[in-house]
FITI-566445 format. One record per residue (C-alpha): residue in three letters; chain; x, y, z. Coordinates in Angstrom, 3 decimals, padded with zeros to 6 digits, always signed. Example, Ala and Ser with C-alpha at 12.3 -4.5 7.8 and 13.67 -1.06 7.14 Angstrom:
BEGIN
pt res ALA, chain A, x +012.300, y -004.500, z +007.800 .
pt res SER, chain A, x +013.670, y -001.060, z +007.140 .
//
This chain:
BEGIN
pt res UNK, chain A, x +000.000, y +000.000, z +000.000 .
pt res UNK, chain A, x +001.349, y +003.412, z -000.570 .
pt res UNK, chain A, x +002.464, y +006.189, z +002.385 .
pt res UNK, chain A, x -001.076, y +008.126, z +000.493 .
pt res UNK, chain A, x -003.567, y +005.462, z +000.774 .
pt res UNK, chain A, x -002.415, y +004.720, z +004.258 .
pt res UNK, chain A, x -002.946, y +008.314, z +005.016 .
pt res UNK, chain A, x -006.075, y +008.428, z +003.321 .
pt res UNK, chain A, x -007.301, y +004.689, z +004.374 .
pt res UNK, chain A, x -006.874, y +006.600, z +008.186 .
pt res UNK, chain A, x -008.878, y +009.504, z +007.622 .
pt res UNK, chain A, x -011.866, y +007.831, z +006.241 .
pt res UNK, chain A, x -011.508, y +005.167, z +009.457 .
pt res UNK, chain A, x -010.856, y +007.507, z +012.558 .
pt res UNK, chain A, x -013.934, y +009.281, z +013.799 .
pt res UNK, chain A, x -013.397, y +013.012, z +013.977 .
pt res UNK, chain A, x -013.988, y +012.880, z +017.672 .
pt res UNK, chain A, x -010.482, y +011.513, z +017.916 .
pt res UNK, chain A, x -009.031, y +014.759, z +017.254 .
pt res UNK, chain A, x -010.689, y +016.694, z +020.031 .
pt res UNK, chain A, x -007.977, y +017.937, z +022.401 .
pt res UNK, chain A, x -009.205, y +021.092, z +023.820 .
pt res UNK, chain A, x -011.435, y +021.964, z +026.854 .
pt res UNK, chain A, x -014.996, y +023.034, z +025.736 .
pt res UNK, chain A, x -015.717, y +026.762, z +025.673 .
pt res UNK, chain A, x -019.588, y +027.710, z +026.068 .
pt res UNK, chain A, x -022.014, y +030.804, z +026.805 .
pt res UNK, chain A, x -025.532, y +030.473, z +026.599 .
pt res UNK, chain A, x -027.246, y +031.694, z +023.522 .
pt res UNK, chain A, x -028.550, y +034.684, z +025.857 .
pt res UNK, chain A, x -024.807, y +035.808, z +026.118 .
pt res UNK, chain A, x -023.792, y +039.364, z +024.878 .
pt res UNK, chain A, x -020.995, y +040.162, z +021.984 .
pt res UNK, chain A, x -018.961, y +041.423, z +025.389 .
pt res UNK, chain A, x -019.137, y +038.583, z +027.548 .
pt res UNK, chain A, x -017.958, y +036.058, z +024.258 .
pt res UNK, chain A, x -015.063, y +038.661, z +023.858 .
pt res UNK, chain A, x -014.040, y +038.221, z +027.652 .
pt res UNK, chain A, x -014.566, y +034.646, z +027.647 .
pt res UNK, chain A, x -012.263, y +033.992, z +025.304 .
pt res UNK, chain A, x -009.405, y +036.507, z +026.692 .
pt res UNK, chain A, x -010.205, y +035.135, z +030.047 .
pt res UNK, chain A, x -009.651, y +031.188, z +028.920 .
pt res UNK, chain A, x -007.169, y +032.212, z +026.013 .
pt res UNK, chain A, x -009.376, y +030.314, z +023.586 .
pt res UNK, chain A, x -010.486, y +031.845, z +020.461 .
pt res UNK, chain A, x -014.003, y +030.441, z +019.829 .
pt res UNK, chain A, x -016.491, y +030.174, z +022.473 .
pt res UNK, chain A, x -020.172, y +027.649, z +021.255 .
pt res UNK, chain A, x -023.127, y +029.185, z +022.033 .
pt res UNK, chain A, x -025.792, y +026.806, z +023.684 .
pt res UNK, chain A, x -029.626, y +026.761, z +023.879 .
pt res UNK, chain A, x -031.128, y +026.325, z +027.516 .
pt res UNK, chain A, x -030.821, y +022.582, z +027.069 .
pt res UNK, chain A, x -027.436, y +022.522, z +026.654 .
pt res UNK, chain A, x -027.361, y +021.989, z +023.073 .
pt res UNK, chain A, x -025.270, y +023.535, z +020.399 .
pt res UNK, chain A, x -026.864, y +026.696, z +018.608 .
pt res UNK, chain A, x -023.552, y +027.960, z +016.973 .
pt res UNK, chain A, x -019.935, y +028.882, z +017.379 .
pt res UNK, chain A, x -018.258, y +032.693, z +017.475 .
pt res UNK, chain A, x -014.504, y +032.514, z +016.887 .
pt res UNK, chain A, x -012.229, y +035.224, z +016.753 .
pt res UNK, chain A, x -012.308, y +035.674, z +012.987 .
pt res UNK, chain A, x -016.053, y +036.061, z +013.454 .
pt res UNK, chain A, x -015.274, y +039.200, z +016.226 .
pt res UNK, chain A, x -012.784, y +040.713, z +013.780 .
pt res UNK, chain A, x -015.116, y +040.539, z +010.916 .
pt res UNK, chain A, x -018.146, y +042.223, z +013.564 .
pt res UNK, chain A, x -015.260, y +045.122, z +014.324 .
pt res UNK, chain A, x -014.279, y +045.945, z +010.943 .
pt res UNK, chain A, x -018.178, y +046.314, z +010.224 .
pt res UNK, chain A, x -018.964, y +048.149, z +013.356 .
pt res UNK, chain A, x -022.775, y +047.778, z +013.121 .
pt res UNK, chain A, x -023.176, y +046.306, z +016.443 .
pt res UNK, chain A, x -023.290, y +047.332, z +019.596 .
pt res UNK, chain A, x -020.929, y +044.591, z +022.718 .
pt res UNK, chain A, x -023.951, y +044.436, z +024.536 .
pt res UNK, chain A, x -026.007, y +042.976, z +021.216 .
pt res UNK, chain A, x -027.207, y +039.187, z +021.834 .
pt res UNK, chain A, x -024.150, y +036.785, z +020.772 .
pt res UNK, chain A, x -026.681, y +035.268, z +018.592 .
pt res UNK, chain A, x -027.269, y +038.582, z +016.274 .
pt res UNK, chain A, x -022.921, y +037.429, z +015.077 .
pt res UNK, chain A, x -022.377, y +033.225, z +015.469 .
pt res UNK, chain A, x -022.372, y +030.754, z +012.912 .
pt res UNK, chain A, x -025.396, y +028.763, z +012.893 .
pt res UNK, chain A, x -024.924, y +027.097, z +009.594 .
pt res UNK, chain A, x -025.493, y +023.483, z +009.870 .
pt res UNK, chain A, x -022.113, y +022.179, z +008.384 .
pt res UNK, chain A, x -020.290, y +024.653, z +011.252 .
pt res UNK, chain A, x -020.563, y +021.333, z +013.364 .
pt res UNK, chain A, x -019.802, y +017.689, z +013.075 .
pt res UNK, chain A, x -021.336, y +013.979, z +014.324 .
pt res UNK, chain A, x -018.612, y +012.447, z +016.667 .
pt res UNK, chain A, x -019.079, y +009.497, z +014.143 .
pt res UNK, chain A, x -017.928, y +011.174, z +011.381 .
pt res UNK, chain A, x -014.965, y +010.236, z +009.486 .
pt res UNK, chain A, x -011.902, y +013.154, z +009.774 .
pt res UNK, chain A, x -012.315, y +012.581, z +005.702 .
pt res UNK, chain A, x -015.379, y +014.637, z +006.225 .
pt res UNK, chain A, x -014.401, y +017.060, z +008.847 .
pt res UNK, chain A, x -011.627, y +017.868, z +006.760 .
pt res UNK, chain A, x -013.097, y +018.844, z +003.724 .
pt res UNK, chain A, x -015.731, y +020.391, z +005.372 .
pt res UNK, chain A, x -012.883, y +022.448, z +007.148 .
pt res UNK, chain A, x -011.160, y +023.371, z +003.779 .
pt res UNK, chain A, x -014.525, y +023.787, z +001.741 .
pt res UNK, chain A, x -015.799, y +026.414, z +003.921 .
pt res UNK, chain A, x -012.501, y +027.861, z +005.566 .
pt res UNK, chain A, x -013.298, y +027.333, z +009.268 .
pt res UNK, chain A, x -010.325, y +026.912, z +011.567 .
pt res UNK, chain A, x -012.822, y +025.238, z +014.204 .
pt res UNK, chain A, x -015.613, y +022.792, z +014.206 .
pt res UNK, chain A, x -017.326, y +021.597, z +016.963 .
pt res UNK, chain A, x -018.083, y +018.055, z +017.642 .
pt res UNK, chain A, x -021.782, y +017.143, z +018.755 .
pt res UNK, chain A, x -023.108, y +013.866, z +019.946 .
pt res UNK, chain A, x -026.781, y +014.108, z +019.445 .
pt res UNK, chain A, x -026.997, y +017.813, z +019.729 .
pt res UNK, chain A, x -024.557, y +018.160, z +022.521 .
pt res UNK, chain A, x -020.824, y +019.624, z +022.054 .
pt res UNK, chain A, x -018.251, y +017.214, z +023.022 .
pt res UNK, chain A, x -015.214, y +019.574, z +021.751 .
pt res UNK, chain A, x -014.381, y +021.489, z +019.357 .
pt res UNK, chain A, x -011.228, y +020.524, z +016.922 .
pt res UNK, chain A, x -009.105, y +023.086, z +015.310 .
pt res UNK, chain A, x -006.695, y +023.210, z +012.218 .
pt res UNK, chain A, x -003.711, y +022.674, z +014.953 .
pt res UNK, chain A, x -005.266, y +019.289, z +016.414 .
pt res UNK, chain A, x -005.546, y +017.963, z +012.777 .
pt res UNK, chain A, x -001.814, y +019.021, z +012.636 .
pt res UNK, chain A, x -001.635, y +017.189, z +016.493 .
pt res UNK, chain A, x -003.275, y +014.401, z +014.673 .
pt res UNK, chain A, x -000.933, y +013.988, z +011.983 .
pt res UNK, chain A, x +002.385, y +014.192, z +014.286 .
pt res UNK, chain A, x +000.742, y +011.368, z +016.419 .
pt res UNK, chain A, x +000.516, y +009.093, z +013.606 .
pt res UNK, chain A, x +003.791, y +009.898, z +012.095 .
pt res UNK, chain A, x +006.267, y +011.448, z +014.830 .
pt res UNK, chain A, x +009.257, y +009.672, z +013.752 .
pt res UNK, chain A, x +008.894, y +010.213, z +010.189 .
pt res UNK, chain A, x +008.018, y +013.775, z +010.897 .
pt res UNK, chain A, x +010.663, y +014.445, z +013.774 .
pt res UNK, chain A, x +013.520, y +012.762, z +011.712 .
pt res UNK, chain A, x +012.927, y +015.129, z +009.018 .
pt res UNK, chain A, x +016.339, y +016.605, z +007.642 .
pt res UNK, chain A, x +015.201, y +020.336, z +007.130 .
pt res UNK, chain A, x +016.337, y +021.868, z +003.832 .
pt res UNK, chain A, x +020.320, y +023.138, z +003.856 .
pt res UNK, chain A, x +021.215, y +026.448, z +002.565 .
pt res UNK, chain A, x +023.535, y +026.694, z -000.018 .
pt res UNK, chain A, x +026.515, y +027.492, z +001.409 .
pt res UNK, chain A, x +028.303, y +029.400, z -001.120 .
pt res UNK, chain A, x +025.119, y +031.983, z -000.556 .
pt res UNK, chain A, x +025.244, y +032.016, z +002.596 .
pt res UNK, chain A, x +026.512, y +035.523, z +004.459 .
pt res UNK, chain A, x +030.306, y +034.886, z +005.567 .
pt res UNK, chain A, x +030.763, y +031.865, z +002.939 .
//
């Protein structure tokens, strides 16, 4: 089998959830632009899901979404965190889905987090740097052995 179908062959095997590695950061849906802003300073974590009063996911505001709402200035901190999250339905994952799928759904609509739900409820949230995580896991010798490029040494200064 080749190094790319074994790559592939795991991606299509491993449920997503295995990539979760951070804690869980949530407000209720009730939750102003403010309080998601400190929440994330506060926990250094740069999404915070936004749940209903069942505890079940409603959407996710990351810090590109907070960027985005302050170069457009048309809301005011105190505004419901719900008037500036992603509610989309593909801004979440099935624990049971294959990475295959969280990955292209990562790539296809450029989100740097998804979280992961278990009927309706978050379980955690993965981000591009857990896939990364993922990846060393899997191959940390072949990655840590790497021999990183050399620069030519007749360009390089004092040569």
């Amino acid at each position: 089998m080749e190094y790319g179908d074994y790559i592939l062959n795991l991606f299509r095997k491993d449920p997503c959830e295995r990539l979760i590695r951070k804690q869980i950061n949530t407000l209720p849906e009730t939750a102003s632009i403010r309080e998601a802003i400190k929440s994330m300073l506060d926990k250094e974590i740069d999404y915070v899901c936004i749940l209903d009063d069942q505890g079940r996911f409603k959407g996710i505001v990351t810090e590109q979404r907070i960027v985005r709402w302050v170069r457009d200035s048309t809301l005011n901190e105190e505004a419901p965190i719900s008037t500036i999250m992603s509610t989309e339905l593909e801004c979440c994952m099935e624990r049971s889905e294959p990475i295959s799928q969280l990955v292209m759904t990562m790539e296809r609509n450029n989100f740097m987090h998804m979280p992961i739900i278990d009927q309706g409820k978050v379980k955690g949230v993965v981000s591009v740097r857990d896939f990364v995580s993922y990846l060393v896991d899997y191959f940390a010798e072949s990655i840590y052995t790497l021999i990183p490029d050399q620069p030519d040494q007749k360009e390089r200064e004092g040569a």
